[in-house]
DOTOR-12569 format. One record per residue (C-alpha): residue in three letters; x, y, z. Coordinates in steps of 0.5 Angstrom, whole numbers, plus 2048, in hexadecimal, padded with zeros to 3 digits. Example, Ala and Ser with C-alpha at 12.3 -4.5 7.8 and 13.67 -1.06 7.14 Angstrom:
REM residues 2
{residu ALA, x 819, y 7F7, z 810} .
{residu SER, x 81B, y 7FE, z 80E} .
END
This chain:
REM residues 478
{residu UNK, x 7F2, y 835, z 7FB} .
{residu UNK, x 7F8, y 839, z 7FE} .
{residu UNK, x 7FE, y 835, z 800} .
{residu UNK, x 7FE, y 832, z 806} .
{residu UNK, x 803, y 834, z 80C} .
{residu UNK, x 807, y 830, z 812} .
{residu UNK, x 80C, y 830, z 816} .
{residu UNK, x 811, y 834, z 811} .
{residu UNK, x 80F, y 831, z 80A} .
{residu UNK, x 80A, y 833, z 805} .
{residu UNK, x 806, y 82E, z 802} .
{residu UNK, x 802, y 82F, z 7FC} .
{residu UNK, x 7FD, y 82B, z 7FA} .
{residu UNK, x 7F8, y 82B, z 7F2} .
{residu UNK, x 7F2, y 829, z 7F5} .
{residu UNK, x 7EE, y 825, z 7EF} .
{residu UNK, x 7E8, y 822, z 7EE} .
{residu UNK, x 7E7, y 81E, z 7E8} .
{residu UNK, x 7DF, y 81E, z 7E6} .
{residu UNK, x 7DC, y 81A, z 7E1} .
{residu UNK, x 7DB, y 81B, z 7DB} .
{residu UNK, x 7D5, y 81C, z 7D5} .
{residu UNK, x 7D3, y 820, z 7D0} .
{residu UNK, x 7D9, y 820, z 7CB} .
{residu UNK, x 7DF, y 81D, z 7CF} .
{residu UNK, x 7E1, y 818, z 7CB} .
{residu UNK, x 7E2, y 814, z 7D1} .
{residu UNK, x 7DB, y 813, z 7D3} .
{residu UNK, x 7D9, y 812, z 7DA} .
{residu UNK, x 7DF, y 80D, z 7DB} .
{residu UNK, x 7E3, y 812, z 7DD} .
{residu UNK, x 7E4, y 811, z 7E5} .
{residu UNK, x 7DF, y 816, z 7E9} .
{residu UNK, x 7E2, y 818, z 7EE} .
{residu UNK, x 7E9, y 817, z 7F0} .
{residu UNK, x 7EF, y 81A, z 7F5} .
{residu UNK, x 7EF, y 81E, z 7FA} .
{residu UNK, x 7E7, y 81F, z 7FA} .
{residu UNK, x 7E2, y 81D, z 7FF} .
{residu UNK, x 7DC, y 818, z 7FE} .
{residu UNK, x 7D7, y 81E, z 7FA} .
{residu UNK, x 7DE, y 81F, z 7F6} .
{residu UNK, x 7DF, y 827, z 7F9} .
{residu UNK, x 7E7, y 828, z 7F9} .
{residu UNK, x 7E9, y 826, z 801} .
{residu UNK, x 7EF, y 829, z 804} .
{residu UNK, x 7F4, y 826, z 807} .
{residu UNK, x 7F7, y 829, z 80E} .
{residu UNK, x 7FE, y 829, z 811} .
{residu UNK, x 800, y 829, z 817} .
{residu UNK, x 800, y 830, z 81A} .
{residu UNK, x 808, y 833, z 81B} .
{residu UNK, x 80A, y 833, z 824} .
{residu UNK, x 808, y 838, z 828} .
{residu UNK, x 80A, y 835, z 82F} .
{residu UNK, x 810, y 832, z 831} .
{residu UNK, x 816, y 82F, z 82E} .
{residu UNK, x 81A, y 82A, z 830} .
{residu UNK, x 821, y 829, z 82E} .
{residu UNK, x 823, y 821, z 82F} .
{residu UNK, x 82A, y 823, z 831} .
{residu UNK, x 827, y 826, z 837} .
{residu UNK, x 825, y 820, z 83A} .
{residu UNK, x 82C, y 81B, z 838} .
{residu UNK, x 82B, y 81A, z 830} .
{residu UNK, x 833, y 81A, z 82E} .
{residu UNK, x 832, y 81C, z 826} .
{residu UNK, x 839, y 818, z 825} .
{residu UNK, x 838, y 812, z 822} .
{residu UNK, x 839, y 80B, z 826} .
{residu UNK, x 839, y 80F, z 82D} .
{residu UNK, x 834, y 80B, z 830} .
{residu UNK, x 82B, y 80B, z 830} .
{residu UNK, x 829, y 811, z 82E} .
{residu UNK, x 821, y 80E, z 82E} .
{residu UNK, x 820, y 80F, z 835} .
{residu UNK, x 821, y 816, z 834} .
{residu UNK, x 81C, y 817, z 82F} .
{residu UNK, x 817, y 813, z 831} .
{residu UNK, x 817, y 817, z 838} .
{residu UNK, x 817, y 81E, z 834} .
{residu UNK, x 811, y 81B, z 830} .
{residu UNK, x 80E, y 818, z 836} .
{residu UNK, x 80E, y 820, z 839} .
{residu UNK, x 80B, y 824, z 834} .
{residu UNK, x 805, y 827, z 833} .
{residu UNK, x 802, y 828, z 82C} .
{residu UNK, x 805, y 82E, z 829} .
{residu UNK, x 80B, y 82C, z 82B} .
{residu UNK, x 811, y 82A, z 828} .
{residu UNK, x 817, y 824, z 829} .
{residu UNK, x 81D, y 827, z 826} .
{residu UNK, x 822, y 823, z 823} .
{residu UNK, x 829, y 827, z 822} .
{residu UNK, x 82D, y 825, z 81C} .
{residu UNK, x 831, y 81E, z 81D} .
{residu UNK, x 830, y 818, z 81E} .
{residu UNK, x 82C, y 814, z 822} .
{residu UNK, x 82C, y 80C, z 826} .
{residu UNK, x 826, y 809, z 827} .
{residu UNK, x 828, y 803, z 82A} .
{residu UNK, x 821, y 801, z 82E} .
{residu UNK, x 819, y 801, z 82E} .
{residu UNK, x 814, y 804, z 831} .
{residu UNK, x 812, y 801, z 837} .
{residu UNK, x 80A, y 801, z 834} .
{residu UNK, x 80C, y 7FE, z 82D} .
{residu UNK, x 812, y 7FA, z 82D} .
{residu UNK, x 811, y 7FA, z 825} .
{residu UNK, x 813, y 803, z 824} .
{residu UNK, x 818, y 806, z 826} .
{residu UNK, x 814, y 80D, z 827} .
{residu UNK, x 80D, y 80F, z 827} .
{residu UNK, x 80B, y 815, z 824} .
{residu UNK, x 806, y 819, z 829} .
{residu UNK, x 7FF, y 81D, z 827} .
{residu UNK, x 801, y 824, z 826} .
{residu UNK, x 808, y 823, z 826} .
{residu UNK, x 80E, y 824, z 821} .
{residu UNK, x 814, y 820, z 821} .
{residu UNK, x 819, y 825, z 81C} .
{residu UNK, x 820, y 823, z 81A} .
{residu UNK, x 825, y 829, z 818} .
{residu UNK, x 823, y 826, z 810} .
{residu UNK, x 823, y 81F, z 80D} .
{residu UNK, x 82B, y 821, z 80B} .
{residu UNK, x 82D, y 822, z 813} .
{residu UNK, x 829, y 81F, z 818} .
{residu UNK, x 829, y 817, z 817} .
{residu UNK, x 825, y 812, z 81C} .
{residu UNK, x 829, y 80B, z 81B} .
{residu UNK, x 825, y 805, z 81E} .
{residu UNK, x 828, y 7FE, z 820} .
{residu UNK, x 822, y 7FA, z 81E} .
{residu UNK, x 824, y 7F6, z 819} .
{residu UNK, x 81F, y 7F0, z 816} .
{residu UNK, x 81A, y 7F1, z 81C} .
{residu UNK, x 813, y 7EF, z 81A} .
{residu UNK, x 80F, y 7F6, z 81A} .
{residu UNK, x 815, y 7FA, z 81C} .
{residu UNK, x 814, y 801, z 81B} .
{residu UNK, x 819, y 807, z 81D} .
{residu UNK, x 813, y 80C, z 81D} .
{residu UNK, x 80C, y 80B, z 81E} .
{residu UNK, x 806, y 80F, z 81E} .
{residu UNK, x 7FF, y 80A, z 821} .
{residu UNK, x 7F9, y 80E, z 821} .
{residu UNK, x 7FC, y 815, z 822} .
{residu UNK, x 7F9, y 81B, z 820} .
{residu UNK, x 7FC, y 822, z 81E} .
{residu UNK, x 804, y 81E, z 81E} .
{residu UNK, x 80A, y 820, z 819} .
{residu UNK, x 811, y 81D, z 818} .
{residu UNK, x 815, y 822, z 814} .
{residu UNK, x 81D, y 822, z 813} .
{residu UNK, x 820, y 81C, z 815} .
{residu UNK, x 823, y 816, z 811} .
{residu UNK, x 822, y 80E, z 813} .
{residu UNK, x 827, y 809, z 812} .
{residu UNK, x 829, y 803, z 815} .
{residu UNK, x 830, y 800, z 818} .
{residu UNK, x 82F, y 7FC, z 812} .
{residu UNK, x 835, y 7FB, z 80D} .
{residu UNK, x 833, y 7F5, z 809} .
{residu UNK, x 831, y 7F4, z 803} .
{residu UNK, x 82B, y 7F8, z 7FF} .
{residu UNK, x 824, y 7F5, z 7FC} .
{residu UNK, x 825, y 7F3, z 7F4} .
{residu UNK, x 821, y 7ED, z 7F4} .
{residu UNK, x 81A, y 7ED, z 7F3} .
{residu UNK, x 81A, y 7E6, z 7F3} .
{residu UNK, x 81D, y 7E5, z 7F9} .
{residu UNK, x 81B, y 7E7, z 802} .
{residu UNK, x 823, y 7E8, z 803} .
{residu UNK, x 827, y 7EC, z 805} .
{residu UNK, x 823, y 7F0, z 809} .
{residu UNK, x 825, y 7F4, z 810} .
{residu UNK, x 823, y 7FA, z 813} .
{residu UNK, x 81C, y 7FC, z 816} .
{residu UNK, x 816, y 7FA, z 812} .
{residu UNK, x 813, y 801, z 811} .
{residu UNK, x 817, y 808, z 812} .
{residu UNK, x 811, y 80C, z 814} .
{residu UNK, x 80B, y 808, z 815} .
{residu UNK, x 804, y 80C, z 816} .
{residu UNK, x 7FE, y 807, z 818} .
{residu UNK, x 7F8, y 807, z 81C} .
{residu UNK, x 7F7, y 805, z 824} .
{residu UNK, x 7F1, y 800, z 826} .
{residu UNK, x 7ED, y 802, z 81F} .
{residu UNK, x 7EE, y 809, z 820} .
{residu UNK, x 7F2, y 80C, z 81A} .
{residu UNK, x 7F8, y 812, z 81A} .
{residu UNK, x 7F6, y 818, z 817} .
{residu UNK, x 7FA, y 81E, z 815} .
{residu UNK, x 801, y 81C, z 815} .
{residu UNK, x 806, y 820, z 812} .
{residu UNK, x 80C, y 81C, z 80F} .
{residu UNK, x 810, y 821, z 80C} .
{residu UNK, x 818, y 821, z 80A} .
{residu UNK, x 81A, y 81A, z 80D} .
{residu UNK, x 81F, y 815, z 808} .
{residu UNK, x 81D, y 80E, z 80A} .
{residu UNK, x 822, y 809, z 809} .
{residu UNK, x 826, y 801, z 80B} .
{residu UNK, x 81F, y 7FF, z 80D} .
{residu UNK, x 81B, y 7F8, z 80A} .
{residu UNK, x 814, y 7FA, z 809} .
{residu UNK, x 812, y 801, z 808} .
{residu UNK, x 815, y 807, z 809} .
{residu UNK, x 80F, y 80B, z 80A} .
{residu UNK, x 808, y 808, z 80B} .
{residu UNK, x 801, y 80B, z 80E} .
{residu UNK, x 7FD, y 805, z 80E} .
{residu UNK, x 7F5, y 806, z 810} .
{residu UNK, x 7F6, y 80D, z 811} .
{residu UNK, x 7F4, y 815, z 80D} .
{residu UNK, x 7F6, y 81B, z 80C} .
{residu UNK, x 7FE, y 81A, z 80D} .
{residu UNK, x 803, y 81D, z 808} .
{residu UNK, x 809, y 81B, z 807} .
{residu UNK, x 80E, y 820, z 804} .
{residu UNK, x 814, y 822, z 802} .
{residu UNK, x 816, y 81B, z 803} .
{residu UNK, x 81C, y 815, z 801} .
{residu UNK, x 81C, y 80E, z 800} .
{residu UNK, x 821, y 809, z 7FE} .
{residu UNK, x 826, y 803, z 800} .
{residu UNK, x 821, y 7FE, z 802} .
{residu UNK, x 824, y 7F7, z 804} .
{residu UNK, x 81F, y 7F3, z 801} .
{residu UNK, x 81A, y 7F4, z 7FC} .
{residu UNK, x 817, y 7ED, z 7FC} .
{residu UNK, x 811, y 7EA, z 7FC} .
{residu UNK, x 80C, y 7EC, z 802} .
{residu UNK, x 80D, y 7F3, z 802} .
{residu UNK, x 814, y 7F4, z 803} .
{residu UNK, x 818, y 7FA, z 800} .
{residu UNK, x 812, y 7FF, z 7FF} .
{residu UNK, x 812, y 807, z 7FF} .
{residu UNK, x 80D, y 80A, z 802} .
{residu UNK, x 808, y 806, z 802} .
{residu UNK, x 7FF, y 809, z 803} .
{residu UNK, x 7FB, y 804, z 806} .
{residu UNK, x 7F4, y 802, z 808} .
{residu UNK, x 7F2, y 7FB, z 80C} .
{residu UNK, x 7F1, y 7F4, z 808} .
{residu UNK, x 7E9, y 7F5, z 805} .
{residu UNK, x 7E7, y 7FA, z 808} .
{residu UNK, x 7E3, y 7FF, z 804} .
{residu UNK, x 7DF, y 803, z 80A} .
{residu UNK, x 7E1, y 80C, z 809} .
{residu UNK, x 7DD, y 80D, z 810} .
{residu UNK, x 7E1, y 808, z 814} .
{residu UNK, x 7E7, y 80B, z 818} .
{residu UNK, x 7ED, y 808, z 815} .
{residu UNK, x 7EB, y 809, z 80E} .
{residu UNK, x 7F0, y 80B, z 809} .
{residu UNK, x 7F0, y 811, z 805} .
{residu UNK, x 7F1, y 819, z 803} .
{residu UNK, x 7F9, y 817, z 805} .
{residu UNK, x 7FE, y 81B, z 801} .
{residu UNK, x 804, y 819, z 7FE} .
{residu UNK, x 808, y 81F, z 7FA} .
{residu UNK, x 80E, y 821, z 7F9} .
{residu UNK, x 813, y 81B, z 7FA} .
{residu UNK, x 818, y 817, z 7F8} .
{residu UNK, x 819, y 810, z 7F7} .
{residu UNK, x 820, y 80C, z 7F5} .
{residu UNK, x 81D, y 806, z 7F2} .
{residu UNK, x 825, y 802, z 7F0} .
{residu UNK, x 823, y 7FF, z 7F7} .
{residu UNK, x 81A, y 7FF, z 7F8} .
{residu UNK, x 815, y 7FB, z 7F6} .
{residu UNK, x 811, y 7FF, z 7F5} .
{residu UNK, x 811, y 807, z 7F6} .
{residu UNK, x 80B, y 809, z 7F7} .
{residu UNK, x 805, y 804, z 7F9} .
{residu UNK, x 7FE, y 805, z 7FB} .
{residu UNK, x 7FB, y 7FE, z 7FD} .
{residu UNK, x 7F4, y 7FC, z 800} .
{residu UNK, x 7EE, y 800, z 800} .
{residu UNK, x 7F1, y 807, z 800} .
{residu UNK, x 7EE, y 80C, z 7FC} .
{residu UNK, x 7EE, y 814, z 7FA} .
{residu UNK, x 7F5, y 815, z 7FC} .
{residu UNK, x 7FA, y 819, z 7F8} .
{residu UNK, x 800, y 817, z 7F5} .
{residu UNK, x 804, y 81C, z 7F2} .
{residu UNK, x 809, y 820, z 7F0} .
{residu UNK, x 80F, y 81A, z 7F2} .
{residu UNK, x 814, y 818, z 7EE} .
{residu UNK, x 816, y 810, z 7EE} .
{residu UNK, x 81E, y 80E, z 7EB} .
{residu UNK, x 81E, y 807, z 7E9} .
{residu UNK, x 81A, y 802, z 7EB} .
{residu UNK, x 81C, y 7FA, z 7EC} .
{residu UNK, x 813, y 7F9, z 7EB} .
{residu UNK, x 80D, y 7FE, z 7EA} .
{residu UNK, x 810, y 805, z 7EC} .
{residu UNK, x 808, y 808, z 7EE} .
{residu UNK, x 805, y 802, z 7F0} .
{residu UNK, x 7FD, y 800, z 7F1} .
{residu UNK, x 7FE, y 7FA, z 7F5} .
{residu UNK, x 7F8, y 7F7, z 7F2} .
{residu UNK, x 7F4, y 7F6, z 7F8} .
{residu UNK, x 7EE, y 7FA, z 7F7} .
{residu UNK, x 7F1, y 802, z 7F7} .
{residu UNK, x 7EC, y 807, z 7F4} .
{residu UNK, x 7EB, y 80E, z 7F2} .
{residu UNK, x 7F2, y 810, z 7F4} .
{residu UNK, x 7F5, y 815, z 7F0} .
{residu UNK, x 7FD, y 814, z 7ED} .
{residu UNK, x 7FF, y 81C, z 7E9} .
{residu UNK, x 806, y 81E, z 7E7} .
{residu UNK, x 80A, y 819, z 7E9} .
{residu UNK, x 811, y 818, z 7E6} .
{residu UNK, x 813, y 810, z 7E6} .
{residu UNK, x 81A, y 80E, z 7E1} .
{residu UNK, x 81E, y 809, z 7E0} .
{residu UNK, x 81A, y 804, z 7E3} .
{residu UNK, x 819, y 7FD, z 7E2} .
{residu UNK, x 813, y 7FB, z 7E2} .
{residu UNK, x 80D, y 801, z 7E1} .
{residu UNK, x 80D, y 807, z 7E3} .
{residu UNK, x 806, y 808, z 7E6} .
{residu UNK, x 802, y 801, z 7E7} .
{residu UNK, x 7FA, y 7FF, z 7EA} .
{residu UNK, x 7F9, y 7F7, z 7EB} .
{residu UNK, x 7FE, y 7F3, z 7EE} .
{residu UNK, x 800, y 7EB, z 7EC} .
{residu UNK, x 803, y 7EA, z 7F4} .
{residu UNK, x 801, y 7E9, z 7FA} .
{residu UNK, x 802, y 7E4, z 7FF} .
{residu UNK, x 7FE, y 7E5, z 806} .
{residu UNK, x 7FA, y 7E9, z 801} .
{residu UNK, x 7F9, y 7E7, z 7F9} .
{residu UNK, x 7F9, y 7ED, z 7F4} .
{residu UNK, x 7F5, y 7EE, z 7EE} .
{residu UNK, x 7F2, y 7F4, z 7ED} .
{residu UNK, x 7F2, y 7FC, z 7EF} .
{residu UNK, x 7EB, y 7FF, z 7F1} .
{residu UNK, x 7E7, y 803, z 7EC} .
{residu UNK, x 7E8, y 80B, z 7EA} .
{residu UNK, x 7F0, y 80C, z 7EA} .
{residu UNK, x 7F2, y 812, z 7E7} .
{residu UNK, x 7F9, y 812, z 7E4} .
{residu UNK, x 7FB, y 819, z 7E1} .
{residu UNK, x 800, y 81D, z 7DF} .
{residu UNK, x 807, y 819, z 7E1} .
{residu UNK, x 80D, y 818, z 7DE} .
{residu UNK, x 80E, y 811, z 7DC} .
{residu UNK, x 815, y 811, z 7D9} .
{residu UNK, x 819, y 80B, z 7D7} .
{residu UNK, x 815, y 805, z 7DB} .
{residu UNK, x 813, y 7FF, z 7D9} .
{residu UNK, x 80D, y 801, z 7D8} .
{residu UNK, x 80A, y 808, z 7D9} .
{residu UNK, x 802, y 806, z 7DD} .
{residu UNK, x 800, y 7FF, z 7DD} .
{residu UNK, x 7F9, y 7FD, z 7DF} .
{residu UNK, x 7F7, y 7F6, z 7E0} .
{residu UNK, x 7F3, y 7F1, z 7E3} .
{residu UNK, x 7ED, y 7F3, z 7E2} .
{residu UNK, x 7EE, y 7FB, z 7E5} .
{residu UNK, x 7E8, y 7FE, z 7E3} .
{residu UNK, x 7E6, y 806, z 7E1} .
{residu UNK, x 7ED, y 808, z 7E1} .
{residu UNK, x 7EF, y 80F, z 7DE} .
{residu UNK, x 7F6, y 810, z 7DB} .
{residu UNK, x 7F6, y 817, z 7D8} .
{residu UNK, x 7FC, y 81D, z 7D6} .
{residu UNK, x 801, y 818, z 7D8} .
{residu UNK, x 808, y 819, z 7D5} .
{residu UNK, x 80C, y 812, z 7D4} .
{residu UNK, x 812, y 811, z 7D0} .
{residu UNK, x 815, y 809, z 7CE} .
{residu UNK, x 81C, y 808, z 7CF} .
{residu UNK, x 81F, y 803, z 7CA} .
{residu UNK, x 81D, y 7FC, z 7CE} .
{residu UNK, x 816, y 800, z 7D0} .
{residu UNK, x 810, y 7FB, z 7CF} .
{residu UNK, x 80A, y 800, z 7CE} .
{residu UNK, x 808, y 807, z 7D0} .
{residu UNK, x 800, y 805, z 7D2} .
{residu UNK, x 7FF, y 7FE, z 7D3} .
{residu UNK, x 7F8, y 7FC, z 7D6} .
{residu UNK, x 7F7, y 7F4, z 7D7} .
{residu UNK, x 7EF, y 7F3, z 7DA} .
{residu UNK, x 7EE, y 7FA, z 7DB} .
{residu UNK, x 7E7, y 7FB, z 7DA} .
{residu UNK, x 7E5, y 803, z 7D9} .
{residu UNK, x 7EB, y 805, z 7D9} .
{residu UNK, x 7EC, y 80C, z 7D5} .
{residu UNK, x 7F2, y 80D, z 7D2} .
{residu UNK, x 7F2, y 815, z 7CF} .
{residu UNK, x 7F7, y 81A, z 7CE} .
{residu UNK, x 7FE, y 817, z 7D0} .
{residu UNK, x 804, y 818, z 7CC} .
{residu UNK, x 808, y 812, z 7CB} .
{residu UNK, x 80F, y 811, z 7C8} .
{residu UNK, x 812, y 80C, z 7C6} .
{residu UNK, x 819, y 809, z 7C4} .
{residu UNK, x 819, y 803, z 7BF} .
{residu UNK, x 813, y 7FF, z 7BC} .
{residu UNK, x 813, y 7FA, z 7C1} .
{residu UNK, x 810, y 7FF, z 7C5} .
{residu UNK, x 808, y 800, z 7C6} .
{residu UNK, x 805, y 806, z 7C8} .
{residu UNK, x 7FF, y 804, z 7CA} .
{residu UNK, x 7FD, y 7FC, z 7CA} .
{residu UNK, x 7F6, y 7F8, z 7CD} .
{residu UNK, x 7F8, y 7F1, z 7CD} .
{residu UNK, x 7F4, y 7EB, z 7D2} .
{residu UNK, x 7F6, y 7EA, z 7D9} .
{residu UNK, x 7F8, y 7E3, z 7DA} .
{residu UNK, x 7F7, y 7E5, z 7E2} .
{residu UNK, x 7FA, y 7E3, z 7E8} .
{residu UNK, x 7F8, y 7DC, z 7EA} .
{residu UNK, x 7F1, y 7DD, z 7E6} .
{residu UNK, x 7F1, y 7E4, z 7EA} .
{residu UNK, x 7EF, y 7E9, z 7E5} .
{residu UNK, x 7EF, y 7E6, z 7DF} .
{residu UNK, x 7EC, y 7E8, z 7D9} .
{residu UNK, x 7EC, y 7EF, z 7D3} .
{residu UNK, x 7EB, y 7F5, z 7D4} .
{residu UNK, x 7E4, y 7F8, z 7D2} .
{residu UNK, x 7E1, y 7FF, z 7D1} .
{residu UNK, x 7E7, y 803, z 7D0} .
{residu UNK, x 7E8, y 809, z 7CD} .
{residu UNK, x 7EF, y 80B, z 7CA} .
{residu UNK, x 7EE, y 813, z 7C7} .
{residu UNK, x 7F1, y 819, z 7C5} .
{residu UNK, x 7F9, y 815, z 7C8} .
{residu UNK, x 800, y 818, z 7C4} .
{residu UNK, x 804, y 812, z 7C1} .
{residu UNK, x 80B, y 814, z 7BF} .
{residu UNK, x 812, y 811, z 7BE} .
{residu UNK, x 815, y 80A, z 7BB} .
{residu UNK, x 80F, y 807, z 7BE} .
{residu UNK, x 808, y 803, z 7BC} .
{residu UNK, x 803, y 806, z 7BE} .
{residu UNK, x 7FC, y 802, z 7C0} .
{residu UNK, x 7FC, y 7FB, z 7C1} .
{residu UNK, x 7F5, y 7F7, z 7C4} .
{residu UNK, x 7F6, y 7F0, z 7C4} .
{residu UNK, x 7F0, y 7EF, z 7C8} .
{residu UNK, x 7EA, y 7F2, z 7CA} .
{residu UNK, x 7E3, y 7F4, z 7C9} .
{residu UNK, x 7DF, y 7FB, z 7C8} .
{residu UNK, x 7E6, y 7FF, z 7C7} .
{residu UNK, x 7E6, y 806, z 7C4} .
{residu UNK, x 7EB, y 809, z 7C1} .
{residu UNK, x 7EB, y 810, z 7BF} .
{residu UNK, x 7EE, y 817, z 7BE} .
{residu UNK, x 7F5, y 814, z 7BE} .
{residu UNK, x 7FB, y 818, z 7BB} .
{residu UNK, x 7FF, y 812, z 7B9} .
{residu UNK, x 808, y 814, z 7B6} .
{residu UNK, x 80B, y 80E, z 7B7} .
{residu UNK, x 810, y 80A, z 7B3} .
{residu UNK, x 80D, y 802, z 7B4} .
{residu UNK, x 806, y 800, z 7B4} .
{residu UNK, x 800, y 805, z 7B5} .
{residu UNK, x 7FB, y 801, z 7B7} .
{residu UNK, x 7FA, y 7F9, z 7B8} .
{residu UNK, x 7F5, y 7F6, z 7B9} .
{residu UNK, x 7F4, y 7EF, z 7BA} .
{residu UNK, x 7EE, y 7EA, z 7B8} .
{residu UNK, x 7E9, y 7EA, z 7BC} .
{residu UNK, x 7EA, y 7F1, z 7C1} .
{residu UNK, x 7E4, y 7F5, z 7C0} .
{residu UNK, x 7E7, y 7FD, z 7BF} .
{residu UNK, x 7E2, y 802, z 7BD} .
{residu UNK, x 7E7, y 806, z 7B9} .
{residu UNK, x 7E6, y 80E, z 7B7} .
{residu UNK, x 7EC, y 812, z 7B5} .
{residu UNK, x 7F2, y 80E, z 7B8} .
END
């Protein structure tokens, strides 16, 4: 598939899909079948952008918008630019900034709505910026998009007049201020949004999320950067961009299912996010590719443990973070408990260097496939691959380094689980064809059943290969 184009940018998108396997594939038919950017009989699905303007153009300052910052309400301007155009139009925003001081009259919670066919263009994420007054207010969010169709935001930063402290404690719901979401994609009246475009936009000073789609498709969002959350407490707060279905719902025909939704290309600065990336609920066969993640203060690339599946995380680059660069299954929650992520998750071709942990699958997370990955431990790194209840898990063809012998490269090991949720030991697992370097030990199983090791290249300086009494490991060649 050819690179997709829109309103100026070019986004280029591998379409996969992940077959199962047989015949002498060592991972058997464990392997996930059909996982990304495919559709329900596994053929490749491409995913649209919204086509570039080609009717009118309207510039703001036309209609009062003051791009000198503290001049008054610029929203009232944009919204009436918005309000007049007609799809293939645009709303042009000229550099500087922009107040917002006030909502809609029809959705007192946002200060812009996006409109079906319309693209709302800053001048660039470096000089055009929309600076909301909403600080704290329950469901506020600075740009929404509910159920619309063919809509882009491009070239623009949110902030907030917030200057207070910033999110550290992911223990603690303070401080928090600013919108709740920076852009906010969702449905209207059970009728998802589809083919949205959210393309070189920096999301910062919010408290929930800087950029989510929730019970929509086909949106991509690209080019963009998040940070500097105000809170990353428990309940959602201080998450990147954030991919989302609707509580227990697993229906691929209903109007607002989740799925074929992109995320490429962007940058999160975790010193001050939760989570960079999150994926929660029943989503499934979307992409999360080519980001890369600074620093993290939990997961980087989190699969919220809440029934996500046949979602496809490829080419990532996490660093630095605290906790582990990718994981799937969640041990929080408190409107909605966590516990595991859905089946057939394909995590391939990340770089995974100096977090925690490189991929950690737990709480009964099944048909996982972890393949080609690069992970590389720094000197208080824990393990390169740790899999706790994570039944037909393959792990084949990583490369994982280590700093010192405290440090694992891959480790099975029973999950106590989350208030008895998910509790139990990895079954069914295949470990194969993996490169273990460094001054590391290499393979460690505590617990599990039907585990086959086999094919591995072992360098390392500690222990090869542990195995605790009473784990079953069928074991070839290391």
């Amino acid at each position: 598939m050819g690179p997709l184009r829109g309103c100026g940018i070019v986004v280029c998108l591998l379409v996969v899909s992940l077959t199962a396997c047989s015949g002498d594939d060592p991972a058997g038919p464990r392997a996930a079948p059909s996982a990304g950017l495919v559709g329900p009989d596994g053929t490749p699905v491409e995913v649209p952008v919204p086509a570039g303007p080609t009717g009118t153009s309207y510039d703001v300052t036309d209609l009062g918008a003051d791009p000198e910052p503290g001049t008054g309400d610029d929203a009232p301007a944009i919204r009436e630019a918005l309000a007049t155009a007609e799809p293939g139009d645009e709303v042009v925003l000229p550099a500087g900034v922009y107040d917002l001081r006030s909502a809609e009259p029809g959705d007192e919670d946002a200060n812009l709505l996006l409109a079906d066919g319309v693209l709302l263009r800053g001048a660039g994420s470096s000089a055009t910026v929309l600076r909301t007054s909403f600080d704290g207010e329950e469901g506020s969010a600075v740009v929404r998009g509910a159920g619309v169709e063919d809509a882009t935001v491009s070239g623009v930063t949110i902030s907030s007049e917030h200057d207070g402290d910033l999110g550290t404690d992911p223990d603690e719901e303070g401080p928090g201020g600013g919108p709740m979401y920076g852009v906010q994609i969702g449905e209207d009246d059970g009728e998802g949004s589809r083919r949205v475009l959210v393309d070189d936009v920096s999301v910062e000073l919010f408290q929930r999320h800087g950029i989510t789609v929730k019970a929509s498709r086909e949106v991509t969002v690209t080019g963009c950067r998040v940070a500097d959350a105000t809170s990353v407490g428990p309940g959602g707060s201080g998450y990147g961009i954030v991919v989302e279905g609707k509580p227990d719902q697993r229906d691929p025909g209903a109007r607002n299912d989740s799925r074929h939704n992109v995320v490429v290309d962007n940058h999160l600065d975790g010193r001050h996010l939760r989570h960079g990336i999150l994926l929660q609920f029943p989503t499934h066969h979307n992409l999360v590719a080519d980001n890369v993640v600074d620093g993290g203060v939990l997961d980087a690339i989190d699969l919220h443990g809440e029934g996500e599946y046949l979602n496809e995380i490829r080419g990532n680059t996490v660093t630095g973070g605290d906790a582990a660069a990718v994981a799937l299954g969640n041990s929080g929650g408190e409107e909605n408990r966590h516990d595991a992520s859905g089946e057939g998750n394909w995590i391939h071709d990340n770089r995974l260097v100096g977090n925690r942990q490189g991929v950690l699958v737990i709480l009964g997370t099944p048909d996982t496939l972890i393949e080609d990955n690069e992970i590389v431990g720094r000197r208080d790194s824990e393990v390169g691959i740790e899999l706790r209840n994570a039944p037909g898990t393959v792990v084949r063809d990583n490369t994982v380094t280590g700093a010192d012998e405290e440090f694992w490269a891959i480790s099975v090991t029973e999950d106590d689980g989350a208030d008895g949720r998910g509790a139990g030991v990895a079954t069914r697992v295949l470990i194969a064809g993996n490169r273990l370097t460094g001054l590391a030990s290499g393979i460690l199983v505590e617990a599990g059943r039907d585990i086959e090791i086999t094919g591995n290249a072992l360098d390392v300086e500690g222990t090869r290969l542990r195995v605790a009494e009473g784990a079953e490991v069928d074991e070839g060649a290391p």
